[in-house]
C-alpha positions in Angstrom: 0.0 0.0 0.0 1.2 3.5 -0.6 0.5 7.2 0.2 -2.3 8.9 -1.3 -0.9 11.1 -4.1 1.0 14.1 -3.2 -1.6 16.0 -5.0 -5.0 15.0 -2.9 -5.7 17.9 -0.9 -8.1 17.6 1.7 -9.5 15.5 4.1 -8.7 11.9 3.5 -10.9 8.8 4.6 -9.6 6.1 7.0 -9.2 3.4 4.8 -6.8 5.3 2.3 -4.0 6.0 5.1 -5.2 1.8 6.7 -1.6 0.6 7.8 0.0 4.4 7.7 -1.1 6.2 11.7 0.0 6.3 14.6 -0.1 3.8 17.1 0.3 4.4 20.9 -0.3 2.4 24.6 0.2 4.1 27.5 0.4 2.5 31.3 -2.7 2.9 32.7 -1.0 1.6 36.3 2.1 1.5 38.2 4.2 -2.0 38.0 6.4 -2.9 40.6 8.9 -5.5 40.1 11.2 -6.9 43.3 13.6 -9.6 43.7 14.0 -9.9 40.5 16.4 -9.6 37.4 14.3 -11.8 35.1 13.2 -9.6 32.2 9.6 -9.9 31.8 7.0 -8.0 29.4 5.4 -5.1 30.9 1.3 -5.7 30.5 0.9 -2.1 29.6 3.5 -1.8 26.8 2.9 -4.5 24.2 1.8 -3.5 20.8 1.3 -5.2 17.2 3.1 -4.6 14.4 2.4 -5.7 11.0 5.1 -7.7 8.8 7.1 -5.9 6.2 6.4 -2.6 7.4 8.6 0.5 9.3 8.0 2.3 11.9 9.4 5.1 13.6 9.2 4.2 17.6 9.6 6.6 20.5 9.4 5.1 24.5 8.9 7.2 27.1 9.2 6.0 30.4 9.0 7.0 34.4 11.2 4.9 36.5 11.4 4.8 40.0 14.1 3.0 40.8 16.7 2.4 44.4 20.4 2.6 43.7 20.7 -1.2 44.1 18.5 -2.8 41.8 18.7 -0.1 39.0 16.2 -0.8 36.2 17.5 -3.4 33.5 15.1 -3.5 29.4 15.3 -4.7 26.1 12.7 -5.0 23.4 11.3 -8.0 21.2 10.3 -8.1 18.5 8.3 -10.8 15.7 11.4 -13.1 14.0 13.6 -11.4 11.9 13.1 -8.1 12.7 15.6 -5.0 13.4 16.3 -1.6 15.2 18.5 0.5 13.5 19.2 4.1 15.5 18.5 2.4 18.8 19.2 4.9 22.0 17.9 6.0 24.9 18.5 9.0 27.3 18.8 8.5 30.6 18.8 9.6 33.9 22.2 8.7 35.0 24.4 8.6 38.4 27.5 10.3 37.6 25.8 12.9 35.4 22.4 14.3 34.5 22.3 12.0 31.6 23.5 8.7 29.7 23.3 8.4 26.7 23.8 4.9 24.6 22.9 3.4 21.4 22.4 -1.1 21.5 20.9 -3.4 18.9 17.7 -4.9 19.4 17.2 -8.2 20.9 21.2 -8.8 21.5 21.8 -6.3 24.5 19.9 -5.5 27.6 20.1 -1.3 28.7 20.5 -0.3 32.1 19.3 2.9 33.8 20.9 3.6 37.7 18.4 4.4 39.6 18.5 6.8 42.6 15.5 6.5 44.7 13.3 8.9 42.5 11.5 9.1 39.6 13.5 9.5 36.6 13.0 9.5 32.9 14.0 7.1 30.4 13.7 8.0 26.7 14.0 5.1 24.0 13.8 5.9 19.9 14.7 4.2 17.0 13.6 2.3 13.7 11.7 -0.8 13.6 11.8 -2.8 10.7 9.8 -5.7 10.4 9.7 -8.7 8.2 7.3 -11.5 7.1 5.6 -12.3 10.3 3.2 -9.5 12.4 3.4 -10.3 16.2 3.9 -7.8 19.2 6.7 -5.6 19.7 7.1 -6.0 23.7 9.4 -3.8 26.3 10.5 -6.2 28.7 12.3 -4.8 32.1 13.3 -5.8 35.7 15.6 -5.1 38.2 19.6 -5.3 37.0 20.3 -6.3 41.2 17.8 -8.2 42.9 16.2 -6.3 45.6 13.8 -6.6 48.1 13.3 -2.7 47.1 10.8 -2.5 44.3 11.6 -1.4 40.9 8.4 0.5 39.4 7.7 1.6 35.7 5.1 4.6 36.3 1.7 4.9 34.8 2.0 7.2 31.9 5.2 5.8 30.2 4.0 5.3 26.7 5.0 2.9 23.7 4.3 4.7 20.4 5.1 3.8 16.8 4.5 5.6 13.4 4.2 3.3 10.7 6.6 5.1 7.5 6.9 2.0 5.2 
């Protein structure tokens, strides 16, 4: 499916941009993760993709976080797919912020938490092949704690299908 022509002007109906919007979930709840460093999928953050298609993806997320466990993530994705332009910004202990870029489903991030809510900002390109299944944010605690880890109501997942 492509874009309408360039030269349609006006409003456009649904079914000509099917496939090409914006799609979003947001956490409509805390989650609080302790004793743990198993990643797990967040029940607030999951979303379908289609195959062969590209999206643009933004994460925003509110951590709240001890200086022992930290928060640990990584994304997956349906088989075969890729991240190019991976980063995130984040909170960090020695400075305001960290900055890093990793590839998708190879390397887990780590934020170092401090006690308080922090932001975590993830962006990239997500490329996806023949199969459509859910693009997930997993996360946990990088130490084990008996301190819980939460990820904040009102982080958001959102995607902009380009491709």
């Amino acid at each position: 499916m492509s874009y309408p022509p360039a030269a349609v002007v006006g409003p456009q109906r649904a079914s000509a941009l099917d496939g090409y919007r914006h799609l979003g979930v947001y956490k409509t709840g805390d989650t609080s993760r302790t004793s743990t460093t198993t990643l797990t999928a967040d029940p607030h953050l999951s979303i379908a993709v289609a195959a062969n298609a590209v999206y643009t993806l933004v994460i925003r997320l509110a951590i709240n976080a001890g200086a022992t466990p930290d928060f640990k993530w990584d994304l997956t994705a349906p088989g075969g797919a890729t991240i190019s332009d991976y980063s995130y910004l984040a909170w960090g202990a020695v400075s305001l912020h960290d900055y890093g870029t990793l590839p998708l489903l190879s390397s887990v991030g780590v934020a170092v938490g401090d006690g308080n809510v922090r932001p975590l900002t993830l962006w990239g390109t997500l490329v996806t092949v023949g199969t459509a299944a859910n693009l997930d944010l997993r996360w946990a605690q990088n130490t084990s704690s008996g301190t819980a880890t939460i990820l904040k109501a009102g982080s958001s997942l959102s995607l902009v299908r380009i491709g």
